[in-house]
Backbone as a printed PyTorch tensor [residue, N CA C, xyz], in Angstrom:
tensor([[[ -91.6890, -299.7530, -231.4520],
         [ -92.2370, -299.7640, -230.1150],
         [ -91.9610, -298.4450, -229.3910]],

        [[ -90.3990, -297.9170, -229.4090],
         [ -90.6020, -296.5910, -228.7940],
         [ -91.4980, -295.2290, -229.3170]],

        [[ -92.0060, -295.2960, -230.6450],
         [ -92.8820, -294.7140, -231.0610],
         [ -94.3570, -294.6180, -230.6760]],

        [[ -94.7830, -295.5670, -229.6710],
         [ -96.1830, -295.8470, -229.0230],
         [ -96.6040, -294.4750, -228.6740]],

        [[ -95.6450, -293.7750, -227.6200],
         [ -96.5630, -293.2350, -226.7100],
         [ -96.4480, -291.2770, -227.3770]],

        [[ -95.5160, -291.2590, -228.0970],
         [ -95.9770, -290.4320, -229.0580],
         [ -97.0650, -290.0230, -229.9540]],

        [[ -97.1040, -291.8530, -230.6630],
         [ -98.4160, -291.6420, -231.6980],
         [ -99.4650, -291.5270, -230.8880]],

        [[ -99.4870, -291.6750, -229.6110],
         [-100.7680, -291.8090, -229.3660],
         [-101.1300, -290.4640, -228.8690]],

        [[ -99.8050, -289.4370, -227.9880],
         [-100.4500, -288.1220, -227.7530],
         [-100.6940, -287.4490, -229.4580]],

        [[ -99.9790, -287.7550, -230.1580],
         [-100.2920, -287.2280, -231.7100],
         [-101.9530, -287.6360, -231.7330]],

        [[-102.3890, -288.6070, -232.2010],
         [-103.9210, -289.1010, -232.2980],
         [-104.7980, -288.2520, -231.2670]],

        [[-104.3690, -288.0010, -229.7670],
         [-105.4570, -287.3930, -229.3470],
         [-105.2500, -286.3980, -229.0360]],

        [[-104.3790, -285.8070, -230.0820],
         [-104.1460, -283.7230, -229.8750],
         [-105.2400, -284.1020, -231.5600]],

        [[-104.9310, -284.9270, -232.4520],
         [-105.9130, -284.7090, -234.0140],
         [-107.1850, -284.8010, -233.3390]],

        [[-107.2980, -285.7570, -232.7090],
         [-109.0760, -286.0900, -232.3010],
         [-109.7920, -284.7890, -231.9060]],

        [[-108.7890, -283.9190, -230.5250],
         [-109.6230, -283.1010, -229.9170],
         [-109.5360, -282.1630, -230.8350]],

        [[-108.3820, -281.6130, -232.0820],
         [-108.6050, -280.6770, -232.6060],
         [-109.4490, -280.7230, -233.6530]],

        [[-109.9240, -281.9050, -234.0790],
         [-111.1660, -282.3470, -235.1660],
         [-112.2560, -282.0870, -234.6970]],

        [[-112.4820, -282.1950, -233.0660],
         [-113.6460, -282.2290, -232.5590],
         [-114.1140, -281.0060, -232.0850]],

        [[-112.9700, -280.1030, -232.1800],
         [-112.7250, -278.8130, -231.9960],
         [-112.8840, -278.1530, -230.0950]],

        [[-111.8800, -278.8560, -229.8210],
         [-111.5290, -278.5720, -228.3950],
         [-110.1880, -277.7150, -228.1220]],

        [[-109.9820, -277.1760, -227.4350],
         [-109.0410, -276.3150, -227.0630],
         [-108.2570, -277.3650, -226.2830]],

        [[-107.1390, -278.2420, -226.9790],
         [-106.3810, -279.2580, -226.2100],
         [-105.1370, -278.6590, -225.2620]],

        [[-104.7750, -277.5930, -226.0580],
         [-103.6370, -276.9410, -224.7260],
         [-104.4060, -276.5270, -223.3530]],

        [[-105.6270, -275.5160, -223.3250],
         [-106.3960, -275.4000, -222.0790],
         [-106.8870, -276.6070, -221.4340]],

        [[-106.7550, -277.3930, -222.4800],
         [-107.7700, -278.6690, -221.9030],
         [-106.4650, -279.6320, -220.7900]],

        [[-105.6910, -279.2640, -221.3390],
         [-104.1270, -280.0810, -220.8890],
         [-103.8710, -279.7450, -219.3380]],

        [[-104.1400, -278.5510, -219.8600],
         [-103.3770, -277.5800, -218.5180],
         [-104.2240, -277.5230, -217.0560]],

        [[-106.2570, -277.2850, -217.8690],
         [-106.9070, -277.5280, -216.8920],
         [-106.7590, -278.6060, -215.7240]],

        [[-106.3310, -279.9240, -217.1780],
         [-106.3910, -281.1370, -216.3600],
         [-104.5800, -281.3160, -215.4920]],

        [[-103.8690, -280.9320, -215.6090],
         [-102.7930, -280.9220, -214.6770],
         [-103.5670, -280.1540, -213.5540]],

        [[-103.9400, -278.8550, -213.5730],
         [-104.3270, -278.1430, -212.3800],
         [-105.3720, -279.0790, -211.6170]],

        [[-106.1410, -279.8700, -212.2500],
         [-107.1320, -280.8640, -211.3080],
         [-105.9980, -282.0200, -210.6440]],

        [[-105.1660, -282.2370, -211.5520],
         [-103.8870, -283.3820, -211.0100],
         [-103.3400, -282.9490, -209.7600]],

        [[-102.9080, -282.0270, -209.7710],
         [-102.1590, -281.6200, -208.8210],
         [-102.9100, -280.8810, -207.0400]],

        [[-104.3650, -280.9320, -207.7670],
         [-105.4720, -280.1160, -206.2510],
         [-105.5530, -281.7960, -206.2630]],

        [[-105.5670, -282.4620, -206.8400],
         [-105.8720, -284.2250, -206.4800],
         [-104.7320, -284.4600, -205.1360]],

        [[-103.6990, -284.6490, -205.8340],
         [-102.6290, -284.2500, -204.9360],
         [-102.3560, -284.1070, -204.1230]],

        [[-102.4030, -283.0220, -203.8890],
         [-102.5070, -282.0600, -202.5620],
         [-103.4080, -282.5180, -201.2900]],

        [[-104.8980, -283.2310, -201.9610],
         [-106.1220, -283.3720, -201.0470],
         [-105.0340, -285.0840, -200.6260]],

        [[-104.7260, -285.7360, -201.1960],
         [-104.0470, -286.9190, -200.7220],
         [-103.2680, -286.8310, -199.9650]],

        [[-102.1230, -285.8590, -200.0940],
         [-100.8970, -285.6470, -199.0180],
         [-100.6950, -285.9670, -197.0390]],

        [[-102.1940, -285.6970, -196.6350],
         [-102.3250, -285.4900, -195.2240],
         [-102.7780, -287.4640, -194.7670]],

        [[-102.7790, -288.4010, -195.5950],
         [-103.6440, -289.4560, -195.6160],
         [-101.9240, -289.9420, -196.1250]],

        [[-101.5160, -289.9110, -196.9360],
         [-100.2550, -290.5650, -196.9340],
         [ -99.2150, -290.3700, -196.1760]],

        [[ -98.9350, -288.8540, -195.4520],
         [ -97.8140, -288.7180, -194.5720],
         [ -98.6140, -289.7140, -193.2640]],

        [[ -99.9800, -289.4330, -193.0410],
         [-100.1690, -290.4810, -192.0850],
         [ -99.8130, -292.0440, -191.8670]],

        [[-100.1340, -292.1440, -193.1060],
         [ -99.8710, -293.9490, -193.5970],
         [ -98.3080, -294.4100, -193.0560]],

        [[ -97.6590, -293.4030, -193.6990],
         [ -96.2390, -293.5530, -193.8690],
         [ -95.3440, -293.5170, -192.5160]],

        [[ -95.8830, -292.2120, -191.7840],
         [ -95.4940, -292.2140, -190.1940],
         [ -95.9820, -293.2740, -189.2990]],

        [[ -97.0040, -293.7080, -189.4990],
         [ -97.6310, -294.8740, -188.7990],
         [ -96.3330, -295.9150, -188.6660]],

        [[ -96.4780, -296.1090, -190.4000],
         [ -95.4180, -297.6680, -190.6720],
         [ -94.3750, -297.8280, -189.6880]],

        [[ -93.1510, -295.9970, -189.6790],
         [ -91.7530, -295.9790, -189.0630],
         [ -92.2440, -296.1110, -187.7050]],

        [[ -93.4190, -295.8200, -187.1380],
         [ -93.4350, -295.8390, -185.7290],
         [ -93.2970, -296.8160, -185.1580]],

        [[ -94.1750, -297.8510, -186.1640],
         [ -94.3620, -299.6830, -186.0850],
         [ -92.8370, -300.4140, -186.0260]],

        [[ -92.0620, -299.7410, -186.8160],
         [ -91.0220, -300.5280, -186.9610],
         [ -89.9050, -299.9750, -185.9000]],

        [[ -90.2650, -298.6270, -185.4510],
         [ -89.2000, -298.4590, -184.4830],
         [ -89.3250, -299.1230, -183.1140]],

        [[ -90.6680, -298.6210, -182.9950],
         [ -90.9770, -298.9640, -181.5580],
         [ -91.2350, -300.3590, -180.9640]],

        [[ -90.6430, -301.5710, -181.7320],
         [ -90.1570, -303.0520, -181.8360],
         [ -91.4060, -303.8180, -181.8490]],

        [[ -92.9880, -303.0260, -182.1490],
         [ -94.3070, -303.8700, -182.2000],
         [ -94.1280, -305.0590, -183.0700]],

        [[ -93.5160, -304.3800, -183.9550],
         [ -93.8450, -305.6310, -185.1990],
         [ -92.6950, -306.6540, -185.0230]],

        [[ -91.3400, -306.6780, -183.8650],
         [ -91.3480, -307.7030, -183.6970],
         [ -91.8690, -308.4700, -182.8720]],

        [[ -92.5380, -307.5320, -182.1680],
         [ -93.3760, -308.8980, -180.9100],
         [ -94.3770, -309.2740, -181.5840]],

        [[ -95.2370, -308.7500, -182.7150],
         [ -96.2580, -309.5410, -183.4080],
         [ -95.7640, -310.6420, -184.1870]],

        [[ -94.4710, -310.5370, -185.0980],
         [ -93.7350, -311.7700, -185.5900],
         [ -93.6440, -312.7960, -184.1650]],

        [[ -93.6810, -312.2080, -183.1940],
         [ -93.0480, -313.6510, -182.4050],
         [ -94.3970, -314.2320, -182.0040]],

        [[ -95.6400, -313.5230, -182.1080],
         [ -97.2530, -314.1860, -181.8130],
         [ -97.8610, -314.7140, -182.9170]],

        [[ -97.3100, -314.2330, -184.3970],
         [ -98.1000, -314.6300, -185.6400],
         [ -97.4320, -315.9760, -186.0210]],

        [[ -96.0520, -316.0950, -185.5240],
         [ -94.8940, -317.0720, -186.2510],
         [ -95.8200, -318.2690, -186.7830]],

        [[ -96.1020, -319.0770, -185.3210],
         [ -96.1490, -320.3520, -185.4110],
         [ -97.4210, -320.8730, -186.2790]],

        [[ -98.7540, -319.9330, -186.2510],
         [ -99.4460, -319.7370, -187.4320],
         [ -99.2990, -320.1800, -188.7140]],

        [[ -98.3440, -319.0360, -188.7390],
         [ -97.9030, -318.9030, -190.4000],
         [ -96.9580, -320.1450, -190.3940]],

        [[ -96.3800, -320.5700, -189.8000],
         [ -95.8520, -322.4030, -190.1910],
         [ -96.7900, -322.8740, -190.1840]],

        [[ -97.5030, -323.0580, -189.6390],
         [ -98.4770, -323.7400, -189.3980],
         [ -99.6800, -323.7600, -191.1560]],

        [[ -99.6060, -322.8190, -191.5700],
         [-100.3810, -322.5070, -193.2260],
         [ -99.1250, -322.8200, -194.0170]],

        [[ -97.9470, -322.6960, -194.1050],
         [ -96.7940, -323.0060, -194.8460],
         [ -96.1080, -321.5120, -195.0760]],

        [[ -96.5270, -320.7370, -194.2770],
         [ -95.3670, -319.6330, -195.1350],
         [ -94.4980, -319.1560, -193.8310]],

        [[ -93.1540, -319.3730, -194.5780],
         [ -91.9250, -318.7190, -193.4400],
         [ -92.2250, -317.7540, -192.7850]],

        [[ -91.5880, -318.1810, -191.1000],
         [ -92.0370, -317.3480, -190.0960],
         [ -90.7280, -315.7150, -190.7230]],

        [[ -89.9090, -315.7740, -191.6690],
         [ -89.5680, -315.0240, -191.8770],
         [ -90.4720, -313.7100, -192.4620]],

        [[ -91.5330, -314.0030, -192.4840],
         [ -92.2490, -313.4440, -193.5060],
         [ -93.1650, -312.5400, -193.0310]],

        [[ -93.0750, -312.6830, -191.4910],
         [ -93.9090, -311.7970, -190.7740],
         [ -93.7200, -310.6590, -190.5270]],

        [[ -93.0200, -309.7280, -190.9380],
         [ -92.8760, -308.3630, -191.0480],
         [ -93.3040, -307.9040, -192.6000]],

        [[ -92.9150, -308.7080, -193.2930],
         [ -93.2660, -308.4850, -194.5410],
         [ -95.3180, -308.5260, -194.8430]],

        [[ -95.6510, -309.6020, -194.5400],
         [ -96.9860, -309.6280, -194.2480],
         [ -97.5030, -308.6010, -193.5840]],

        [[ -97.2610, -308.3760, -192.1450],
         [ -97.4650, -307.2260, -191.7270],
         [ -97.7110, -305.7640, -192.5260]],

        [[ -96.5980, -305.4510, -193.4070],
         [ -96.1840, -303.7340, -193.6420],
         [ -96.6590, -303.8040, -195.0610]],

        [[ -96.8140, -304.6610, -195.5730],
         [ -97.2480, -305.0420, -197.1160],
         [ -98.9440, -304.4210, -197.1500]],

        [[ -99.5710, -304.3970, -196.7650],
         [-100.8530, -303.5890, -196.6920],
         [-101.2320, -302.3220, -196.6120]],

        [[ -99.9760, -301.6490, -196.0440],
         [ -99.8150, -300.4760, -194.9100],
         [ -99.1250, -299.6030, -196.1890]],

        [[ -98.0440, -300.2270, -196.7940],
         [ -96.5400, -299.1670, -197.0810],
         [ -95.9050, -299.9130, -198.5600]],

        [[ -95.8880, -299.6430, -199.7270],
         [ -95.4050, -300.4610, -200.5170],
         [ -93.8860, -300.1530, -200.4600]],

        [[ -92.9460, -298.8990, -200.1310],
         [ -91.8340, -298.6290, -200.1480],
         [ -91.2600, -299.4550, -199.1150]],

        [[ -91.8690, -299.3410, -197.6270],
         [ -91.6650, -300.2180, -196.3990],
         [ -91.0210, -301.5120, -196.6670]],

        [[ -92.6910, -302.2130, -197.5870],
         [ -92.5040, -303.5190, -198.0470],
         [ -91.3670, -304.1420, -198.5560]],

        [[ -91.1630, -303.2960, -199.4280],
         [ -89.8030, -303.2870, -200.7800],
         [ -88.5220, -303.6830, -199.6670]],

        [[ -88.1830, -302.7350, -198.6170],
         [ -86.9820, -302.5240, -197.8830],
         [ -87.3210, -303.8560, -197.1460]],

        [[ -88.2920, -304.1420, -196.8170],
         [ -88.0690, -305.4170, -195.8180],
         [ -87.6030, -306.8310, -196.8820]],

        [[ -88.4680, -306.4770, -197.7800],
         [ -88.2930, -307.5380, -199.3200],
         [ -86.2490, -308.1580, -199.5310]],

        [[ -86.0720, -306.7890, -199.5830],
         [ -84.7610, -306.2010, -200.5980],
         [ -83.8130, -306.9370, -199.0660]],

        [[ -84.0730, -306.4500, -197.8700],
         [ -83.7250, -307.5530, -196.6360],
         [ -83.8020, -309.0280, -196.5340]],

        [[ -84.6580, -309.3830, -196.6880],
         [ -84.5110, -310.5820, -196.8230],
         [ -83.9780, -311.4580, -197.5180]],

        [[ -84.0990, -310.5560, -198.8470],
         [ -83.2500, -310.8180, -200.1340],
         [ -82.0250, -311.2710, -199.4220]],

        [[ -81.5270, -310.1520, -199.0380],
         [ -80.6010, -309.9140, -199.0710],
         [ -79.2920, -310.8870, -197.8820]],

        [[ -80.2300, -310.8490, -196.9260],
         [ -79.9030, -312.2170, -195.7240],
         [ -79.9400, -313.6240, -196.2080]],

        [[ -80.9480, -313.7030, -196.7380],
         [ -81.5180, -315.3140, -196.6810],
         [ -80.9640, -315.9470, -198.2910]],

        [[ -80.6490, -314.9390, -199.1910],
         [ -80.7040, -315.0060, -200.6560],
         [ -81.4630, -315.0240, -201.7760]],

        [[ -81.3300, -314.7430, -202.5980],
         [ -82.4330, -314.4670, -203.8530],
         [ -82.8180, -316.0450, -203.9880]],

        [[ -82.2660, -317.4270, -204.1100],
         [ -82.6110, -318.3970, -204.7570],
         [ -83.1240, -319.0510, -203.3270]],

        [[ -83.3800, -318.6540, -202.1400],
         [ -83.7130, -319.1890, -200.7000],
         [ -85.1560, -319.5120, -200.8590]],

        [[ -85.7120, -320.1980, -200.5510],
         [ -87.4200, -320.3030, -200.0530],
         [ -87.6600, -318.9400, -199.7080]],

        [[ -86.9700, -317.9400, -198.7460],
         [ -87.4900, -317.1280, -198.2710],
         [ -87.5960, -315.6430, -199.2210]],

        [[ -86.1810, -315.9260, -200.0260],
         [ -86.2990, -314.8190, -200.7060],
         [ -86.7320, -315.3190, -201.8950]],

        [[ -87.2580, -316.0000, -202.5720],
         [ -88.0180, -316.0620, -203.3560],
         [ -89.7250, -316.1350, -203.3420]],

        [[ -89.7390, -316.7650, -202.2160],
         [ -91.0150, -316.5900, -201.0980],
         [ -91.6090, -315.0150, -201.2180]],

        [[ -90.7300, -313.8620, -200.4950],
         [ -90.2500, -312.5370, -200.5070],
         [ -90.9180, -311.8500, -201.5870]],

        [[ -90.0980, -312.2340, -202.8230],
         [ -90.7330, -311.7610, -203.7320],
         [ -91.4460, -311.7750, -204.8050]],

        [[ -92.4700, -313.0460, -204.9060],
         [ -93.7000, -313.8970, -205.3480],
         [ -94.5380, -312.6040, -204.6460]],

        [[ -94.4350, -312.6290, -202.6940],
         [ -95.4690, -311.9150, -202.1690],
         [ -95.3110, -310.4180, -202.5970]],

        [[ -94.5340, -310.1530, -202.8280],
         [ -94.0320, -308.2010, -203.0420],
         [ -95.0540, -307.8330, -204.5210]],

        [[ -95.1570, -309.5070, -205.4170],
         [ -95.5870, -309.0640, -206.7340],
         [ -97.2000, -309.3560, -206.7010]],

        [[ -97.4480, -310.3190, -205.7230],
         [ -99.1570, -310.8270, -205.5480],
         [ -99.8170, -310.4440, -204.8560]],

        [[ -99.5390, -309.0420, -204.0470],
         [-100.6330, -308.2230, -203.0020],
         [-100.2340, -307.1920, -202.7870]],

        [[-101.3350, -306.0850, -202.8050],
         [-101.2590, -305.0100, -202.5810],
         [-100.8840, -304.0330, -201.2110]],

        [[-100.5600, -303.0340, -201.8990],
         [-100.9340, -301.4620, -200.4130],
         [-102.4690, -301.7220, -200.1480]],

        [[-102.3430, -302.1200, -199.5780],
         [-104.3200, -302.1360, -199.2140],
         [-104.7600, -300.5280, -198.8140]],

        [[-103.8660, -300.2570, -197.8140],
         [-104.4350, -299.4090, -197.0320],
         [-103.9820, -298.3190, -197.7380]],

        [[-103.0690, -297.8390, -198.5860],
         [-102.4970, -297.1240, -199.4260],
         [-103.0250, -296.4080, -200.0740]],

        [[-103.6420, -297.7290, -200.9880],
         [-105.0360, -297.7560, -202.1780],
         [-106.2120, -297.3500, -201.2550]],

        [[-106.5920, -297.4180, -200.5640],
         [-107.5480, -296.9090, -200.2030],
         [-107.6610, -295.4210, -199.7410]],

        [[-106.8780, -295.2470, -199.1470],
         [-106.3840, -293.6690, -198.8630],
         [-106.6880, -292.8260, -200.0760]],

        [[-105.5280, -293.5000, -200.9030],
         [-105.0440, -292.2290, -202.2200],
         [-106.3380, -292.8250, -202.8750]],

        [[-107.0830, -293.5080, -203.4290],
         [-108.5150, -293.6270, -204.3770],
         [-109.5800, -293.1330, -203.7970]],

        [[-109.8630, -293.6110, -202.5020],
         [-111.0050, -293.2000, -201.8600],
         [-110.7440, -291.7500, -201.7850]],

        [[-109.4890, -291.3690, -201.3770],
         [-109.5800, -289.8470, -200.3730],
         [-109.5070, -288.9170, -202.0700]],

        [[-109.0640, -289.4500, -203.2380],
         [-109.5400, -288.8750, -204.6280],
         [-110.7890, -288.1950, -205.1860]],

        [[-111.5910, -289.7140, -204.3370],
         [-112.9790, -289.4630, -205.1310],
         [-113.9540, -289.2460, -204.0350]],

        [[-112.9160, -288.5180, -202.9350],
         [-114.2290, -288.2000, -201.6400],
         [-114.9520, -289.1610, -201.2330]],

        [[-114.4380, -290.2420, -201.2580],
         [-115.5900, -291.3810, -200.7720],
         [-114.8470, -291.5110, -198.8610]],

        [[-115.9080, -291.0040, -197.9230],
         [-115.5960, -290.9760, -196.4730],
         [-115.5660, -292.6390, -195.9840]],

        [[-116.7910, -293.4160, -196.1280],
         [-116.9710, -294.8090, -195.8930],
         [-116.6340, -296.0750, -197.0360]],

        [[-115.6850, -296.6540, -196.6090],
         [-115.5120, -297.6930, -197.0870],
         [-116.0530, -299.0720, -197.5310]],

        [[-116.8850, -299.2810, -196.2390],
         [-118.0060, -300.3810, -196.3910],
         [-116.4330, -301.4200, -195.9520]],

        [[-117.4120, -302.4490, -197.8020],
         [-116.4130, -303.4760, -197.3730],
         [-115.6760, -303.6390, -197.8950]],

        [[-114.9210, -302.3900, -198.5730],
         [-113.1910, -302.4310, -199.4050],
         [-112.1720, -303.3670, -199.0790]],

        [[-112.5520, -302.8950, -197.7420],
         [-111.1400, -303.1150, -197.2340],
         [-110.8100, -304.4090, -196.1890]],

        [[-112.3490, -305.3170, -196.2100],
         [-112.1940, -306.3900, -195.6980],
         [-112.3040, -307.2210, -197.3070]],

        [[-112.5470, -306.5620, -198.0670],
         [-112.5300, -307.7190, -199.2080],
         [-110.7260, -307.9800, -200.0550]],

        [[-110.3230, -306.5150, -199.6650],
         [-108.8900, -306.2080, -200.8060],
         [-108.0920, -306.9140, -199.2090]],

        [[-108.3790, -306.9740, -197.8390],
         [-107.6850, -307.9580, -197.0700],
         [-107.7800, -309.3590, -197.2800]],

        [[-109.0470, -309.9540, -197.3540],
         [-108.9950, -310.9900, -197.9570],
         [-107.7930, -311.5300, -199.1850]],

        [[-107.9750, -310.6340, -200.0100],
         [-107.6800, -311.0890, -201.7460],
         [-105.9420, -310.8340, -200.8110]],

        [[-105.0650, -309.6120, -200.0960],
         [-104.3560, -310.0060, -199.7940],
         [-103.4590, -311.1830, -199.2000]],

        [[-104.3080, -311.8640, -197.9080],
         [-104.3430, -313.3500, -197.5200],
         [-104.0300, -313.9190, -198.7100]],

        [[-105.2510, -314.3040, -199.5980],
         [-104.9760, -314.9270, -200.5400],
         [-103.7040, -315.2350, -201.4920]],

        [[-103.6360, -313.6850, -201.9490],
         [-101.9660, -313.5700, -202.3530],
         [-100.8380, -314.3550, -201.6610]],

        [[-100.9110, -314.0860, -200.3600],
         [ -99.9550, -314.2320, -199.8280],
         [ -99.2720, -315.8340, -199.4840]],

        [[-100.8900, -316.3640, -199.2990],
         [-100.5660, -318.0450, -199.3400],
         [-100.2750, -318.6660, -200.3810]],

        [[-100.9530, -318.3040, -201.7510],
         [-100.5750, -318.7480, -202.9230],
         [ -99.3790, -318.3100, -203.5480]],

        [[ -98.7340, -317.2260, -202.8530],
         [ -97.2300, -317.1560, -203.0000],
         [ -96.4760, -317.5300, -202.3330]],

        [[ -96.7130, -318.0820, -201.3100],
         [ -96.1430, -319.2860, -200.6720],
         [ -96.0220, -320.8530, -200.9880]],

        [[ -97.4470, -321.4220, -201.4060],
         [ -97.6400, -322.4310, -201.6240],
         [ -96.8300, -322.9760, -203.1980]],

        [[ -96.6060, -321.2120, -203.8250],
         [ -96.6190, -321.4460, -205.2330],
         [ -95.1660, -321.9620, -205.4560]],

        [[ -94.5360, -320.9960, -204.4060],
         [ -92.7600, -321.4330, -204.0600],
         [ -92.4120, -322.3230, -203.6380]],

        [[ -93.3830, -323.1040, -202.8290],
         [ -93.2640, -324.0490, -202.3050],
         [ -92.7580, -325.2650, -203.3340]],

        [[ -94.0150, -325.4640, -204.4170],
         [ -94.4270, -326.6230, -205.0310],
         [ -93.2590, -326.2460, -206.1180]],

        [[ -93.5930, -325.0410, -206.7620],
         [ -92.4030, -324.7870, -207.8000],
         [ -91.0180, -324.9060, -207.5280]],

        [[ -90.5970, -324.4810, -206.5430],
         [ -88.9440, -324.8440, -205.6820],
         [ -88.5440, -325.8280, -205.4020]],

        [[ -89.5570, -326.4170, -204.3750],
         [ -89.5680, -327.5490, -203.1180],
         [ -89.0610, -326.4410, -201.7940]]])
């Protein structure tokens, strides 16, 4: 098994040199496209990222936990969960720290922290992914990305609730 990822750059340095490609230029070209990729992303993620700390300093996201709470009891998922819901779209590092918190308060074998991290594994950076893919491939308009990958988030999020629920009690 640790031999995988060897044989496989072996196989496609034989392929391109059978096919007669210049695989070192070809290597190098493609890092230099990696890295202008890069670069064009950078101004779209420091945004993302400053957004998040602003959210969390400036105490919004707990007054939205105290307006979303009764809701989210109300569907079955812990009102603990509302910061996590929140920043989970926005910030996957964010997410993690609020995750690794709760963990860490409530306990790994808790409804909440197992709750916690069902959701950390069943929904995405929405807004993340959209940034760094879209802002990749130059795509300016979104359409409906990003009400559909919100959706499928929701989704995640109840069925990792419901899932802890039934599987736990």
């Amino acid at each position: 098994m640790s031999m995988v990822v060897p044989c496989i750059l072996l196989g496609v340095t034989a392929w391109g040199v059978s096919r007669g490609v210049d695989v070192w230029s070809t290597l190098v070209e493609g890092g230099g496209e990696g890295l202008r990729t890069a670069v064009r992303m950078v101004p779209s993620l420091v945004g993302l990222l400053c957004g998040v700390y602003m959210l969390r300093a400036s105490g919004a996201l707990e007054l939205l936990e105290g307006a979303i709470a009764p809701l989210l009891g109300w569907v079955g998922i812990p009102p603990q969960m509302v910061g996590l819901l929140v920043v989970r779209p926005i910030s996957g590092s964010a997410a993690l720290g609020l995750g690794a918190e709760l963990i860490e308060n409530y306990g790994p074998d808790s409804l909440v922290g197992r709750t916690a991290a069902v959701m950390l594994g069943s929904t995405e950076t929405t807004f993340y992914t959209v940034a760094v893919y879209f802002g990749a491939a130059k795509i300016h308009r979104t359409r409906y990305a990003i009400p559909a990958a919100l959706c499928a988030d929701a989704a995640g999020f109840l069925a990792a609730s419901w899932a802890v629920k039934w599987l736990f009690g």
